[in-house]
C-alpha positions as CSV (number, residue, x, y, z in Angstrom):
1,X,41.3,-116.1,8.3
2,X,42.7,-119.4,6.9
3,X,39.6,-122.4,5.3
4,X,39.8,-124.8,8.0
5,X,41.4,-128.2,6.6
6,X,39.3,-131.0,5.6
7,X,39.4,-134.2,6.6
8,X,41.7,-136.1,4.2
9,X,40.2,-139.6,3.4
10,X,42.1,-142.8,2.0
11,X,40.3,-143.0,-1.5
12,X,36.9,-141.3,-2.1
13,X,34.7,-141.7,-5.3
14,X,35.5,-138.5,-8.0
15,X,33.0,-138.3,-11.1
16,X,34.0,-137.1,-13.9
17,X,34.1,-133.4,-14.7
18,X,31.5,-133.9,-18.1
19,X,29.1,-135.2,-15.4
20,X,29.0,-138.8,-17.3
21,X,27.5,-140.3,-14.5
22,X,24.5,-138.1,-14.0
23,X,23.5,-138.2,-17.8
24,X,23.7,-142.3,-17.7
25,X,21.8,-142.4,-14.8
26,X,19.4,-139.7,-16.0
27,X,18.8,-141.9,-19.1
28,X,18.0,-145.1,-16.8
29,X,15.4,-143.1,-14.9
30,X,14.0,-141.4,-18.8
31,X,14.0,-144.5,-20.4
32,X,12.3,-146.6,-17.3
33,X,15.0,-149.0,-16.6
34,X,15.8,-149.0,-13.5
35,X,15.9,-153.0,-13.3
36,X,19.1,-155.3,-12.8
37,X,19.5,-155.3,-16.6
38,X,19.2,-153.1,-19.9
39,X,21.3,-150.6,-21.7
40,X,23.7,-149.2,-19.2
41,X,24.4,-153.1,-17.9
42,X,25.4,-154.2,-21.4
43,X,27.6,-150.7,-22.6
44,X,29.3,-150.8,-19.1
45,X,30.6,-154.3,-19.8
46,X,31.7,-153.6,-23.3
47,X,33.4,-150.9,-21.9
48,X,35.3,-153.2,-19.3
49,X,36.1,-155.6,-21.7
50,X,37.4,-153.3,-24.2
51,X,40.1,-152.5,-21.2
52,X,40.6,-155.8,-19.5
53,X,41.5,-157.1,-22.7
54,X,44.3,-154.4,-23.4
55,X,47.6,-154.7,-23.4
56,X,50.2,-151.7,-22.5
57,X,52.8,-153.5,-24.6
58,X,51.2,-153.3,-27.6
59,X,50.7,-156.8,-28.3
60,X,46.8,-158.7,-29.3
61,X,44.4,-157.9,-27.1
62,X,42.6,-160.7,-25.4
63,X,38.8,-162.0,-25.9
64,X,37.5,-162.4,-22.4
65,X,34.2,-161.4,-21.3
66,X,32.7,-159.4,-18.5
67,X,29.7,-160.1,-16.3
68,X,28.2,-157.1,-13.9
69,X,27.1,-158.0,-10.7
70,X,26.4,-156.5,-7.3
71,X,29.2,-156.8,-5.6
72,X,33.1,-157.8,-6.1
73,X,31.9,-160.4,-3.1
74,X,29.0,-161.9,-5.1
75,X,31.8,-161.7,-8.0
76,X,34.2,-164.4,-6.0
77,X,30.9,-166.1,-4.8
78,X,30.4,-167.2,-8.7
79,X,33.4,-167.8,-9.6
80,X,33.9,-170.0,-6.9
81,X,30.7,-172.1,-8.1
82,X,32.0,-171.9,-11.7
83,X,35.4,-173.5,-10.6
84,X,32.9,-176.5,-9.3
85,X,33.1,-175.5,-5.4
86,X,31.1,-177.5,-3.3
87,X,30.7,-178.2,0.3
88,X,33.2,-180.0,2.1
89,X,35.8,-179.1,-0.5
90,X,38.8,-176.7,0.4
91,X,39.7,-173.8,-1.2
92,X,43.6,-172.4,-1.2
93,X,42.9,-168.4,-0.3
94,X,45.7,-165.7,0.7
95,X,45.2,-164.9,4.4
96,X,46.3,-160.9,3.7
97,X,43.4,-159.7,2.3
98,X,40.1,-158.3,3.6
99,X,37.2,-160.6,4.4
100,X,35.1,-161.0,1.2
101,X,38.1,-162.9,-0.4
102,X,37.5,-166.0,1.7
103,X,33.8,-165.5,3.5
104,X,32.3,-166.9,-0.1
105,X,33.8,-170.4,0.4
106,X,31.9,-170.5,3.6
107,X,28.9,-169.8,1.9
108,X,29.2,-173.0,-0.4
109,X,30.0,-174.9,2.8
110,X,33.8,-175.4,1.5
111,X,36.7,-174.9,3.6
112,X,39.2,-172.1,3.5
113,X,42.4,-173.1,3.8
114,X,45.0,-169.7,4.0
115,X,48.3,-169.1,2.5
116,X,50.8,-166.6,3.5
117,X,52.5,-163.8,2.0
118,X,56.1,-163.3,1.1
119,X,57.6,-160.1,1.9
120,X,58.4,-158.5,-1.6
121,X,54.5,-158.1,-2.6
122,X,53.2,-158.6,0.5
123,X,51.1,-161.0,-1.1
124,X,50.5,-165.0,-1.9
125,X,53.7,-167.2,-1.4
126,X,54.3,-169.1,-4.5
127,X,56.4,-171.9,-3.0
128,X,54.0,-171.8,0.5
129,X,51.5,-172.5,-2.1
130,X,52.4,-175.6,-3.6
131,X,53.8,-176.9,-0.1
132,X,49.8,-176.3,0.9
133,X,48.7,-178.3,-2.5
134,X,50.9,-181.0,-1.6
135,X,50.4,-181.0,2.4
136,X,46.2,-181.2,1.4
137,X,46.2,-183.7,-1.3
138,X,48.8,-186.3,1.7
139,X,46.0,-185.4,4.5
140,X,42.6,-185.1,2.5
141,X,43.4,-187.5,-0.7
142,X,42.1,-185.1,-2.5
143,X,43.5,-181.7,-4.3
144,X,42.5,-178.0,-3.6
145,X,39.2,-177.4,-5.8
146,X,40.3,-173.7,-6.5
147,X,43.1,-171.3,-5.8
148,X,42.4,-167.9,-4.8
149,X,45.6,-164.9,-5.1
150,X,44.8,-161.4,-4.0
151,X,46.0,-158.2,-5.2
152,X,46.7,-156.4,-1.9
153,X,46.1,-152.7,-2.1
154,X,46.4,-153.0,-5.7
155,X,49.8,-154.9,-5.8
156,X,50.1,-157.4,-8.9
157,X,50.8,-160.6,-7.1
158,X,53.1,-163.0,-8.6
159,X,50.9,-164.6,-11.5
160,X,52.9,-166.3,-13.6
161,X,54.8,-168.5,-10.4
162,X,50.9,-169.4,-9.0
163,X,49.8,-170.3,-12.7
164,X,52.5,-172.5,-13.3
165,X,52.0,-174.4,-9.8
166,X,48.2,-174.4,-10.7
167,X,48.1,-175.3,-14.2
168,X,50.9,-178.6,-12.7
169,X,48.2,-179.5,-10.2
170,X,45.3,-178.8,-11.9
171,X,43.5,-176.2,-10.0
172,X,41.3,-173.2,-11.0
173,X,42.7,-169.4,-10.2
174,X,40.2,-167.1,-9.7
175,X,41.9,-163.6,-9.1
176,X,40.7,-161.7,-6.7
177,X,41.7,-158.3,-8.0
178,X,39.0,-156.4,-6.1
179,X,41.9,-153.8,-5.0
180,X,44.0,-154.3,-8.3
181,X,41.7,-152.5,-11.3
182,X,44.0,-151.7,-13.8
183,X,47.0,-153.2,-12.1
184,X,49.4,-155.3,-14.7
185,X,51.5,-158.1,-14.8
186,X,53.6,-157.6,-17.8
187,X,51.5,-155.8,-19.6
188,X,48.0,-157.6,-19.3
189,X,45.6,-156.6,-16.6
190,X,45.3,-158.9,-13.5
191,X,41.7,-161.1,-13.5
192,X,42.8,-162.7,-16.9
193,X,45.0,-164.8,-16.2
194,X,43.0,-167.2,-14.2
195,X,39.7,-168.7,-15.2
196,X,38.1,-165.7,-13.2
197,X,38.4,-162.3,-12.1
198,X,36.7,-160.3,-9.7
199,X,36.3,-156.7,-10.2
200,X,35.2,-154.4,-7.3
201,X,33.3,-150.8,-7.9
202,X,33.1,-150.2,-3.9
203,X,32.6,-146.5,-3.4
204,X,36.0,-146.4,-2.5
205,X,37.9,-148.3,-5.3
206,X,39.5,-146.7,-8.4
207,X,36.2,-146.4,-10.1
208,X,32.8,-147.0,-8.2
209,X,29.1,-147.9,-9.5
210,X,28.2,-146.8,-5.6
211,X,28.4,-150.7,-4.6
212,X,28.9,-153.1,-7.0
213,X,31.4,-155.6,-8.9
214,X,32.1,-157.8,-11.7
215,X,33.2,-161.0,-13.0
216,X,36.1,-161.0,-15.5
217,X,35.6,-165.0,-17.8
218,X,37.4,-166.7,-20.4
219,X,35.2,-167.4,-22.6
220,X,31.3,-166.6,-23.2
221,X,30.1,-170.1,-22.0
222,X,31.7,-169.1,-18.1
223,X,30.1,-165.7,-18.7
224,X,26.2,-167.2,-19.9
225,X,26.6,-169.7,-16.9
226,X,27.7,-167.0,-14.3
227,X,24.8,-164.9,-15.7
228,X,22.7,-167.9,-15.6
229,X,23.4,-167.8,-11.6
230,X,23.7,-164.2,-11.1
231,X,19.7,-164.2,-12.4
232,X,18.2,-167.1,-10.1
233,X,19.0,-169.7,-12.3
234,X,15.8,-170.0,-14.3
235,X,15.5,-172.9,-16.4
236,X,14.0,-172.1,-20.3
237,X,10.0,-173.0,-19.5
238,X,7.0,-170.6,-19.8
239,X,7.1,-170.6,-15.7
240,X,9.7,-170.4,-13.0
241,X,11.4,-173.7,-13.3
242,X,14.9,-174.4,-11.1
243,X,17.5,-177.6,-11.1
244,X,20.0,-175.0,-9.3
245,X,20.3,-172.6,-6.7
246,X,20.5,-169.3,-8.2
247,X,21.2,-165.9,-6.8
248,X,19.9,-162.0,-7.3
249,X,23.4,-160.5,-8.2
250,X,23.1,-158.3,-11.2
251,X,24.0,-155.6,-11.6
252,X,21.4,-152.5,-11.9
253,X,20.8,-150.0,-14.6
254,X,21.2,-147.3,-12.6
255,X,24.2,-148.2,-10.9
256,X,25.7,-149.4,-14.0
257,X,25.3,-145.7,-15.3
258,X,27.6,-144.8,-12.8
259,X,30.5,-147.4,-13.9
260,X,29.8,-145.9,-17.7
261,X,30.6,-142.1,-16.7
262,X,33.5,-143.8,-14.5
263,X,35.1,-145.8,-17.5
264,X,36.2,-142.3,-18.8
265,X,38.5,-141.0,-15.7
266,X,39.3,-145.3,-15.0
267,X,43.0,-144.1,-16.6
268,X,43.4,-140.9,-14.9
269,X,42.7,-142.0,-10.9
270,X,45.6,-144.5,-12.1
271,X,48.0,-142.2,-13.1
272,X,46.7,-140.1,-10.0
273,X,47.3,-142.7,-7.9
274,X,50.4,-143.8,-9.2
275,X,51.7,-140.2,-8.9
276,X,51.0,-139.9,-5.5
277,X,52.7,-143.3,-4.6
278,X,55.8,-141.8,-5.9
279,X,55.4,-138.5,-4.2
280,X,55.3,-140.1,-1.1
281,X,58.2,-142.4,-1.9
282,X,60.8,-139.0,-2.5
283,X,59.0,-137.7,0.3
284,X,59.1,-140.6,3.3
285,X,62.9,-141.2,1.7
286,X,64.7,-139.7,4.8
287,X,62.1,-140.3,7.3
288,X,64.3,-142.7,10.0
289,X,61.8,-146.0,10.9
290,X,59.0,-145.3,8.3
291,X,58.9,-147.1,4.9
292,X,56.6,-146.9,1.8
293,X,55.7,-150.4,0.4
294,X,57.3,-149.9,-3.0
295,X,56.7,-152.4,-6.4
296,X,59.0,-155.1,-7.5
297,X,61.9,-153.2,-9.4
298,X,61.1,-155.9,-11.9
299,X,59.2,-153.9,-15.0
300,X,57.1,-156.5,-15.2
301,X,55.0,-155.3,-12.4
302,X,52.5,-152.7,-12.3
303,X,50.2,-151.7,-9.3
304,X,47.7,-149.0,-9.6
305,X,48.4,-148.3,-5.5
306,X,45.0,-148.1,-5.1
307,X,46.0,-147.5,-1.5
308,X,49.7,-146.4,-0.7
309,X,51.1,-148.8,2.7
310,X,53.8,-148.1,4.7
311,X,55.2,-149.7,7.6
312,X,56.6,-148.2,10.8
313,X,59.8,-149.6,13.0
314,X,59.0,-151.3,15.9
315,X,61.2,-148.9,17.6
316,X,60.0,-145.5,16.5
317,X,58.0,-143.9,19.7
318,X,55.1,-141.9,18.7
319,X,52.8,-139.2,20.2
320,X,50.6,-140.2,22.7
321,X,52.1,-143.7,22.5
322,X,51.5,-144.5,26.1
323,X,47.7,-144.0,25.8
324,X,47.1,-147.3,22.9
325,X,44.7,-149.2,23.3
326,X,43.5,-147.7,26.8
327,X,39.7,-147.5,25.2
328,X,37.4,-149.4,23.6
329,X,36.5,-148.3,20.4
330,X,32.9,-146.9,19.7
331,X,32.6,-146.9,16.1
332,X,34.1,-148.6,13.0
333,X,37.6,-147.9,11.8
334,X,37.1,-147.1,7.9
335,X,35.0,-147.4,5.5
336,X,31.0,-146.9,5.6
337,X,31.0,-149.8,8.0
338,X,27.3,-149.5,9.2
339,X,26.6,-151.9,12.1
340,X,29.6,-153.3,14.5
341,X,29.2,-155.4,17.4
342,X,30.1,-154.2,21.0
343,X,33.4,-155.4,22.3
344,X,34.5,-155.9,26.2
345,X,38.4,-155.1,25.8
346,X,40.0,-152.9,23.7
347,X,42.9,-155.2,22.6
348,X,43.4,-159.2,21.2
349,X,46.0,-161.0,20.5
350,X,46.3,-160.3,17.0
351,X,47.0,-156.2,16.7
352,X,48.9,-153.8,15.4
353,X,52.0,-152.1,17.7
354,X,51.1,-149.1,20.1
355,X,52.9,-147.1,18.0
356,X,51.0,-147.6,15.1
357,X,47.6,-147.4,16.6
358,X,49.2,-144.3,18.5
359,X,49.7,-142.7,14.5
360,X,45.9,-143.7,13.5
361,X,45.3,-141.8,16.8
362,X,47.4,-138.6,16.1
363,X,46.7,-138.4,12.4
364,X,43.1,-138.8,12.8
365,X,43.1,-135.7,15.2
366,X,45.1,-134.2,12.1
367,X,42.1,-135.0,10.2
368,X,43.7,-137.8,8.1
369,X,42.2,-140.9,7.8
370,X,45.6,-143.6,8.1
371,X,43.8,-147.3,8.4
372,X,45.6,-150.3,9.5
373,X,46.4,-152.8,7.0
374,X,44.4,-155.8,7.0
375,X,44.4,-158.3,9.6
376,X,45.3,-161.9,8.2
377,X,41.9,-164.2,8.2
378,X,43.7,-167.0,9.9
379,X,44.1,-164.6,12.5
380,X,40.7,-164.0,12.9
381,X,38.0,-165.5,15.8
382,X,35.8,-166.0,13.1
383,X,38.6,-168.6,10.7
384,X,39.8,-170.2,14.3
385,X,41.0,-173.4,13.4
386,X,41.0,-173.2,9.9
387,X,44.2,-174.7,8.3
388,X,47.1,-172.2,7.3
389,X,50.5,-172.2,5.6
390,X,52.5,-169.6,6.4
391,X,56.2,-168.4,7.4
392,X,54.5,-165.5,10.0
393,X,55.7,-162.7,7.1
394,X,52.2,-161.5,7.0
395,X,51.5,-161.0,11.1
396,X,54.4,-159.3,11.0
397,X,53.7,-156.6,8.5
398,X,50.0,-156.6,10.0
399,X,51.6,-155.5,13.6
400,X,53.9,-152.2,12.2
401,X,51.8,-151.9,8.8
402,X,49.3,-148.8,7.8
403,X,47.7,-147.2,4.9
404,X,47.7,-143.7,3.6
405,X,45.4,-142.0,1.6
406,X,45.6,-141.7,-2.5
407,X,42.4,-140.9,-4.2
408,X,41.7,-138.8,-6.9
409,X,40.8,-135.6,-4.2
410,X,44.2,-136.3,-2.6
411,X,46.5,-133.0,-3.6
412,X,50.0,-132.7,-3.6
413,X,49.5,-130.4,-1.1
414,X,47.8,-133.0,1.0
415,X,50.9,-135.8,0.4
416,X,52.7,-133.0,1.9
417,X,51.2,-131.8,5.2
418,X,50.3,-135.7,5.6
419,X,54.4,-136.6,5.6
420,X,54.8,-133.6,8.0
421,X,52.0,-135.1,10.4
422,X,54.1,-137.9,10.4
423,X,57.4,-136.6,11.4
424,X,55.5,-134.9,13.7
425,X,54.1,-137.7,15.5
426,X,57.1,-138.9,16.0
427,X,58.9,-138.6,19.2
428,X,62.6,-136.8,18.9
């Protein structure tokens, strides 16, 4: 009798075989700190440093500095305050991205203002960037306080075009490379070439610390000041003393632990990843209306495919295509999503094609987890209103676009029988 097949997930968390993780954590618990600070904090940024600061063309490495926090969300949070943020100010964010890129400037009481995608990266538009800096600074009198790129599912975005338009105008770059550990742009990793970058460690991301995230700074002054926040912003008196607002986003011991073991398989999920992009790629090749997001041919780009995206013809008919959208959804789609709110229809008008939600459907009764990609935040209820610059490239790779899984538990086997689900779904 044959082992039943299990469920096949986008990205889970693998430890590493020496059980790193364990014996960190273990020595938190031993040692009594199990606090947002102390040993495992401090050698799990060393550790990140030492490979943020690497190059993979051999040239000097760069000095910038790493700060644990919480979460890669708390990460853009103080960045955003580092770049000066306050309210009332706007903030240029891509609008392909998952929430926690642009939420944060809400938080300050700023203004997110979103920027389309062009259709090579799938991610921020260089030249729809500066026509927003220019558009902004004619209607507000006032420039962007802070620019805000986002490495889509990993993709390197294209750095040195945004850094040239912001270093001409002025404006901070934080990089939100949250999907995009150990992702490159010619050689240096992306979060150092703005004056942030956010790190995620989500127990789905290339490495995890079970939920947490860190800040990537240029220089130890950012890094004591975004510390300085991170820890409630205590001014140096015997007593709690406070000219700012601070916040409780350190990282903890124990979780930091985890990130130690993690640093030591960080290179292998991306080479495991980046091995199961390409198997996919030879393998999708022939498949008539599907297409695997691919990198720039241009060397200088490097994703880690933290999650591999396809897209699927408008006109490919799929399984149980008729049947989309028929039901309201019960629970969450992806991820550990906890809570959701009821909702009275099972459609908006914002949503990916029938046939792509009839694929989620089919492969999901497969026992493969295929996720839409992300729905552009000026798109959503929430962002109504909101100003956005766009050329549409971005709602139309949310309506036929969808992710497939590529973690470290994903076999070659599994890239396999996940292709043939798909030619299976699809309707001769």
């Amino acid at each position: 009798m044959s082992e039943e097949r299990k469920t096949i997930y986008l990205c889970l968390a693998h430890m590493s075989e020496a059980g790193l993780e364990q014996k960190y954590v273990k020595e938190a618990f031993d040692t009594n700190w199990v606090v947002p600070m102390g040993p495992n904090v401090n050698a799990f940024e060393q550790d990140l440093e030492a490979f943020v600061n690497s190059k993979s063309n051999g040239t000097e490495p760069l000095d910038r500095e790493v700060v644990c926090l919480s979460a890669g969300t708390a990460a853009v949070h103080l960045a955003l305050i580092g770049c000066g943020v306050k309210a009332g100010d706007e903030v240029l964010v891509q609008s392909f991205t998952f929430c926690a890129s642009s939420h944060p400037i809400t938080y300050l009481g700023a203004k997110p203002v979103f920027v389309g995608s062009e259709g090579e990266t799938w991610n921020m538009d260089p030249a729809l960037l500066e026509k927003a800096i220019l558009d902004r600074k004619e209607k507000t009198g006032r420039y962007p306080k802070a620019i805000v790129p986002v490495a889509l599912y990993g993709m390197p975005y294209r750095i040195d075009e945004i850094m040239a338009i912001a270093d001409k105008y002025g404006i901070a770059v934080v990089e939100d490379a949250a999907e995009g550990m150990g992702s490159r742009f010619d050689g240096e990793v992306l979060g150092t070439f703005g004056k942030y970058g956010v790190l995620s460690f989500n127990g789905n991301k290339m490495i995890t610390t079970s939920g947490g995230g860190a800040l990537i700074c240029r220089n130890a002054e950012d890094a004591n000041e975004v510390m300085w926040y991170a820890t409630q912003a205590r001014d140096a008196y015997p007593y709690y003393q406070h000219t700012a607002i601070g916040y409780n986003y350190r990282m903890s011991n124990v979780c930091a632990g985890i990130g130690r073991g993690q640093m030591t398989v960080l290179n292998d999920h991306i080479a495991h990843h980046k091995h199961v992009q390409k198997l996919y790629e030879e393998l999708l090749k022939d498949v008539q209306g599907v297409h695997i997001h691919k990198q720039p041919e241009d060397k200088r780009y490097d994703s880690n495919f933290w999650l591999c995206a396809a897209t699927l013809d408008a006109d490919v008919k799929i399984q149980g295509q008729e049947n989309a959208y028929k039901e309201v959804i019960k629970t969450a789609v992806g991820g550990a999503a906890g809570v959701i709110h009821a909702v009275d229809s099972a459609t908006t008008d914002c949503q990916p094609n029938e046939n792509v939600e009839a694929l989620r459907v089919f492969m999901l009764a497969k026992k493969i987890e295929c996720r839409p990609v992300w729905k552009p935040m000026h798109k959503q209820p929430v962002y109504e209103g909101a100003p956005v610059y766009t050329n549409g490239i971005e709602e139309d790779i949310f309506k036929v676009g969808f992710c497939l899984p590529a973690g470290p538990y994903v076999t070659d086997d599994d890239v396999r029988y996940i292709v043939e689900c798909i030619k299976e779904a699809i309707v001769k």
